[in-house]
C-alpha positions, 0 to 999 in steps of 0.5 A: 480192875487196876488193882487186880491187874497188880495183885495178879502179877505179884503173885506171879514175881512170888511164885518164880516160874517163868510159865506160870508168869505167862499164864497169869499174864494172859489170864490178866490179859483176859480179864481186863479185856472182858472187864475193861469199861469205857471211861466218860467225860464232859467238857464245855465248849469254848474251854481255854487251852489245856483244860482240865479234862480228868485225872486217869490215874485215879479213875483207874487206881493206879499211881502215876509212876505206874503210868510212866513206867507202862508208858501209857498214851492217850490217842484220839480217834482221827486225823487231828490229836485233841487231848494230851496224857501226862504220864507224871499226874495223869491227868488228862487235857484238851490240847486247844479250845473245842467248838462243838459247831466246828466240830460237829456241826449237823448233830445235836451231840457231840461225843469225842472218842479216844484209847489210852494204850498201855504198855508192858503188858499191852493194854487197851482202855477206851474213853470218850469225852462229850463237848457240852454246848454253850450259847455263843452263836446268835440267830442269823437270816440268810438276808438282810432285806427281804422283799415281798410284792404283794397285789393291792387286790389280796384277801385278809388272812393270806400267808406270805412265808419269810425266811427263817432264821438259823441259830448254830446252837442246839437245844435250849440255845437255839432259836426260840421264837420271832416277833414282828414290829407293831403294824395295822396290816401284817402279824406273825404266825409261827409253826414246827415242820415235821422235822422240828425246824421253826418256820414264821409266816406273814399273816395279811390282817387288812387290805393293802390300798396301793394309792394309800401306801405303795410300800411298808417296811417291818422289822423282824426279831428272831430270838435263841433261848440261852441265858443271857438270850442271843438275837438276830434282825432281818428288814421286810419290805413289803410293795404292794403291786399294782392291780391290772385293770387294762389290755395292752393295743397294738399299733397296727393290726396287721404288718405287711413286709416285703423281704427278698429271699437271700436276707442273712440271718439276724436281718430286722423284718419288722418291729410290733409294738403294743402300749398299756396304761398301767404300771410296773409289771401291768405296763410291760408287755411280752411279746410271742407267736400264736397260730403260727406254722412250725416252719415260719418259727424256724424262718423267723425270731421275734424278741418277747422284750423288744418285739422284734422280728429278725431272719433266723433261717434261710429263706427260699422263694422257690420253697415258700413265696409268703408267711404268715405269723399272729404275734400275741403281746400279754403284759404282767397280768396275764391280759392280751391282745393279737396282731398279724403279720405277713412277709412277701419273699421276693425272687432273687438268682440264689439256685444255680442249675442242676444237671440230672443224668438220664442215662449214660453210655460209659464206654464206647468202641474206638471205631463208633461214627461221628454223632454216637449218642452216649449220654442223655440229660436234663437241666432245671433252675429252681428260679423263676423269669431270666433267673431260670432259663439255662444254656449248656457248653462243654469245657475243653476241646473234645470230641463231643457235642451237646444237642438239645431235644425237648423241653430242658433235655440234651443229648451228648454226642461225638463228633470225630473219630475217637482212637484209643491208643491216643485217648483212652478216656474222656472226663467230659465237664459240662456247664450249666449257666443261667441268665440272672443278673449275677449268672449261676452255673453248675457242673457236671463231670461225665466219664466215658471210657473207649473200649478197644478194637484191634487196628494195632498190629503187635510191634518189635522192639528191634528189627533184628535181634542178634543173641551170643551162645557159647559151644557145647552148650546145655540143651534148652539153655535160655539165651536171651529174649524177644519182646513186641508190644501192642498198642491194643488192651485186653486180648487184643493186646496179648501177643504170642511169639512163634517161630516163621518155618521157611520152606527148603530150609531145615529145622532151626536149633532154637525155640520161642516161648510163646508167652514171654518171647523166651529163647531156648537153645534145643541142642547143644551147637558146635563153633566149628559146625555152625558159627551163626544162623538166623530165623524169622519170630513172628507175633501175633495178637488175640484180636479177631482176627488176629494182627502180626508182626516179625523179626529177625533172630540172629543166633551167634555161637562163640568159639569154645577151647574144644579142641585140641592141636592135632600134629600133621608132621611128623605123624602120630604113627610114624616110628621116631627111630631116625625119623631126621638125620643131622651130620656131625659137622652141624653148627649152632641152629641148623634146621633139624625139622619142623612139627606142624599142627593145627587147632579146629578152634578159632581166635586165641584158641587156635593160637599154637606154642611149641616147646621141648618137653623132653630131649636126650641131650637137652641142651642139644635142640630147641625148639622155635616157640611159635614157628616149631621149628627143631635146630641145634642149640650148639655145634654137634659134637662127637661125644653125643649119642648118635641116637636122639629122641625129642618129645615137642610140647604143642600148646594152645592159647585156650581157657583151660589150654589144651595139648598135644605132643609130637615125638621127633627121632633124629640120627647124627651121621657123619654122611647121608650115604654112611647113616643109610649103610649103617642103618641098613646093617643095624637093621635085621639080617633076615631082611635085605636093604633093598626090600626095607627102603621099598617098604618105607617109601611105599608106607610114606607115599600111602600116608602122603597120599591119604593126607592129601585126599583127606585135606581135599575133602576137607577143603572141597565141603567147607567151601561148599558151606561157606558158598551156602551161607552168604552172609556169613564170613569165611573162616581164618586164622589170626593173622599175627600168627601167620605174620609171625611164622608161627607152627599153627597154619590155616587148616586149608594147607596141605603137605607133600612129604618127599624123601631122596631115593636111597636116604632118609631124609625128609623135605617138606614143600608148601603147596599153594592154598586151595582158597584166598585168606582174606584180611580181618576174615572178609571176602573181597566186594565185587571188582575189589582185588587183594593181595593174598597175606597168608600166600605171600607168608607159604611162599616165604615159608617154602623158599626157606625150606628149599 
């Protein structure tokens, strides 16, 4: 094969074409794979290290440069490399020594397997080598004694099977034969098992007699088959057993016990003890139960050796007052005798009572009467005499008692009035106790829950409720709330709020919800209208039939900056043509007029600031800043225009302020007498003096007396108001601003305007007020008398005026 492979691909060097190379080299390729053998070889065991194994190169006829030049490796099946390839000889060694036992240690063959790869072109050889046995193990036994018992009484010709011995070797080297010492009563009967293992039995040729000899020893020979043959010993030591020819005999035939019933485990009740005369296994008796109840197995433990017998459950003189138990002693030759054995429990205070409901009220009303049943019991102690009688007591001091009825029965029961706002329920322990030496007791816990009744009317948190809204607030607008609770549960514990509709009084601007005690504001309120009011909210709850509670509900509006300052002087619809007259000679701060206006708001609200919007001469007037007052800035001179105009900015102190303005026109003239005469012939010739100065004063008399009847009425209902509503207070101006001779004055003024027959001038005179201004807005108590601020201030006010 070899051979070829090199004939081939000289032929394709010669041909020179690099395709008809690769044809030849797959058709080499080919060839050796469908004709390539597997290579065979045998190797000892045992060899030394790099041993021969063969030559490679020759049994494929190549050289072993070929071999280098290809680069030819030998690798082994497995884990583990065995074999080496040198690529200069090709000869092919074991790597180290082989054992065929180690190796493959359950086969009678042992066959290693291995490739040698080639390279340029890739080629692939197989081989195997076949590890031949040598004889290098002996036969060995599993044990270097082995003891048989055997009775005096056996027959001639009985078998007793020895152990075999094991030789690691196969074939001729394996084991071989056995051969037993020379004896009178044994020899050696060999066999082949099915599956070809040798076994060797002992064959009994004559009767033992333990008197004559008790025991003998023999030597067993196991041989292999090897050249020169290996061997392996094991030592046979045969006793001879004795016969059993007597019955083991109780001391007693019947064990009585006494054992109180709280013995722990492991507890000694009783010890049986049986003797037999004869020896070894004869004389040993084992000890077991026969003709025993299940239960009494699981009560007690009896020890086969000893013959013992210990508490391994718990006994119960209540469940069973007496056992019975057979204990049956056999001794090694199967032969028996019986005993009987009886254990008296006796009574001890282990069960403590036991409490069982009968029935069970688990809620009562609050309003039950004294000695109401609510639950019924009974009381058993499984113990007997003192052990079992009971007495009850109930822990704590509640508002029940025990009763005894019948046999061990008892009724529960109050004994007081019960509430349940203070209790809602009761967890009731009841203590059962016998009268042993060493008392039992047990408890047991009752709940009794108290159902309610309605005896608890609904209560308000506050008497009074007082709630702020601002003005012009949105309709149904949430102000605040009121809440009552009641001490009852369920329904009779759920309150709804109304409002109280007192007669003669008219329907109040506010709404309760009568789920929450929310409060709405139906419509919008005006602080000048109604500065407060008050409405009685009852609660009521769902008992049957219901209970109620109510308060009061203060509603108090706060002012709103709705309102701006109205001017009372000089009048919107006056002409401001010459309204004032001011003569030339006027020096620095001569009084020109005064703008007076007033704010229906309260507080800051209505606290008014004056000043100059807009002046012919600007720098010829001021204006006072709180008092509004118009006086000459500087002396009047004579390039002035003897027509001025003055607009008056009136301001209030309000979020966001409000404003009004007041026009003032003033005439300078040198007299009253010449202004008259002057204005007289400005004025219109188709109208004589005499019929325009009737006109004016009868406008100016009209409009004074309209303003008077008007603050009159205004007055005269206000009064009448603050009659009606008693608790409230009267309603003022601050009094820094009437201290401070501000232009804002207490809308209960009123004015004369007068004017000087034949003249154009104007005089103001302060009246007197229509009502009292009290300090801090209060009215005086009973028998109080206070000084009038606000007419002290009017009548300082009027002095200067005049």
């Amino acid at each position: 094969a070899g051979w070829l492979f090199w004939r081939v691909m000289a032929c394709g060097r010669r041909s020179g074409g690099s395709k008809r190379q690769v044809i030849l080299f797959i058709l080499c390729v080919c060839v050796f794979q469908s004709g390539a053998e597997t290579l065979r070889y045998s190797l000892a065991e045992e060899m030394e290290e790099d041993s021969f194994v063969a030559n490679i190169a020759n049994d494929l006829g190549v050289s072993p440069s070929q071999l280098a030049a290809r680069k030819a490796r030998v690798v082994s099946e497995g884990s583990e490399q065995l074999f080496h390839l040198n690529q200069n000889t090709g000869v092919l060694t074991a790597k180290e020594s082989l054992d065929r036992e180690e190796i493959c240690p359950q086969s009678d063959t042992c066959t290693l397997f291995f490739k040698i790869f080639f390279e340029n072109p890739l080629q692939l050889i197989r081989g195997e080598v076949k590890v031949r046995d040598v004889n290098d193990n002996s036969p060995e036994f599993p044990e270097k004694e082995m003891v048989l018992e055997i009775l005096e009484t056996a027959p001639p010709a009985s078998r007793f099977p020895l152990e075999s011995a094991q030789d690691k070797d196969v074939g001729s080297n394996g084991l071989q034969n056995y051969s037993l010492e020379s004896n009178s009563h044994f020899s050696l009967a060999l066999g082949t098992g099915k599956d070809g293992v040798k076994y060797v039995e002992l064959v009994l040729e004559r009767q033992l007699d333990r008197e004559e000899q008790r025991e003998l020893n023999l030597l067993l020979t196991a041989t292999d088959g090897g050249s020169p043959p290996r061997s392996g010993t094991s030592q046979v030591r045969i006793v001879v057993l004795d016969a059993n020819d007597n019955i083991p005999v109780f001391g007693r035939e019947v064990y009585e016990v006494h054992l109180a019933e709280n013995s722990p485990p492991e507890q000694l009740v009783v010890r049986v003890a049986a003797a037999d005369p004869d020896e070894g296994s004869n004389g040993k008796v084992r000890y077991a139960f026969t003709q025993t109840s299940e239960r009494s197995r699981q009560l007690f433990e009896l020890n086969p050796v000893t013959g013992e017998i210990r508490v391994a459950g718990n006994l119960d003189f209540e469940e069973a007052k007496n056992h019975k138990m057979v204990v049956r002693g056999t001794d090694g030759g199967g032969l028996s005798s019986h005993c009987k054995v009886q254990v008296e429990v006796l009574d001890v205070n282990d069960n403590a009572p036991e409490i069982a409901l009968t029935s069970l009220t688990a809620s009562i009303p609050e309003d039950a009467p004294p000695r109401t049943v609510v639950a019924l019991f009974s009381v058993r102690d499984r113990d007997s005499g003192d052990n079992g009688r009971t007495e009850c007591t109930i822990d704590g001091d509640l508002p029940f008692s025990l009763s005894p009825t019948f046999d061990d029965y008892y009724e529960l029961r109050t004994n007081a009035v019960l509430d349940r706002e203070r209790t809602p329920e009761y967890n009731i322990t009841i203590t059962a106790m016998d009268w042993g030496t060493t008392r039992l007791s047990s408890r047991e816990g009752i709940f009794v829950q108290i159902s309610d009744v309605n005896d608890n009317p609904p209560e308000f948190t506050q008497e009074i409720y007082t709630i702020s809204v601002t003005e012009n607030n949105s309709p149904m607008l949430r102000i605040g709330s009121v809440n009552a609770t009641d001490a009852d549960a369920g329904k009779n514990a759920r309150v709804r709020y109304a409002l109280v509709w007192q007669e003669g009084k008219e329907q109040p601007n506010v709404s309760v919800n009568s789920e929450n005690g929310e409060v709405y504001i139906l419509r919008p309120l005006d602080y000048e209208e109604v500065r407060a009011f008050e409405v009685m909210v009852s609660a009521a709850d769902g008992g049957s039939p219901p209970l109620s509670a109510q308060a009061m509900l203060r509603v108090v509006v706060r002012d709103e900056n709705d309102n701006a300052p109205i001017v009372l002087h000089p009048p919107p619809d006056s002409s401001a043509t010459a309204g004032e007259l001011v003569p030339r000679w006027a020096r620095e701060g001569y009084l020109v007029a005064k703008v007076v206006a007033v704010d229906a708001d309260a507080g800051q609200n209505a606290w008014l600031s004056y000043e100059l919007a807009k002046a012919t001469e600007p720098g010829l007037f001021r204006v006072g800043l709180h008092s509004g007052e118009v006086r000459t800035a500087r002396a009047v001179a004579e390039r002035d225009a003897p027509r001025q105009r003055l607009v008056v900015l009136v301001r209030d102190r309000g979020q966001p302020p409000r404003s009004a303005t007041a026009t003032v026109g003033i005439a300078l003239v040198d007299g009253f007498s010449d202004a008259h005469l002057r204005v007289s012939e400005e004025a219109p010739a188709a109208e004589p003096d005499g019929l325009l100065t009737l006109y004016l004063i009868v406008c100016l008399a009209c409009v004074s007396a309209l303003f008077l009847a008007t603050a009159v009425a205004t007055v005269v209902v206000r009064v009448r108001r603050a009659r009606q509503r008693e608790a409230e207070t009267l309603p003022t101006f601050p009094k820094a601003a009437t201290e401070s001779n501000a232009g804002s004055l207490p809308r209960s003024y009123v004015y004369d305007v007068c004017f000087a027959a034949g003249t154009v001038n104007s005089e103001f005179r302060f009246l007197r007020p229509l009502f009292p201004c009290f300090p801090a807005g209060l009215p005086p108590g009973p028998g109080e008398q206070r000084s009038s601020v606000c007419s002290q201030e009017v009548a300082n006010l009027g002095e200067e005026g005049d």
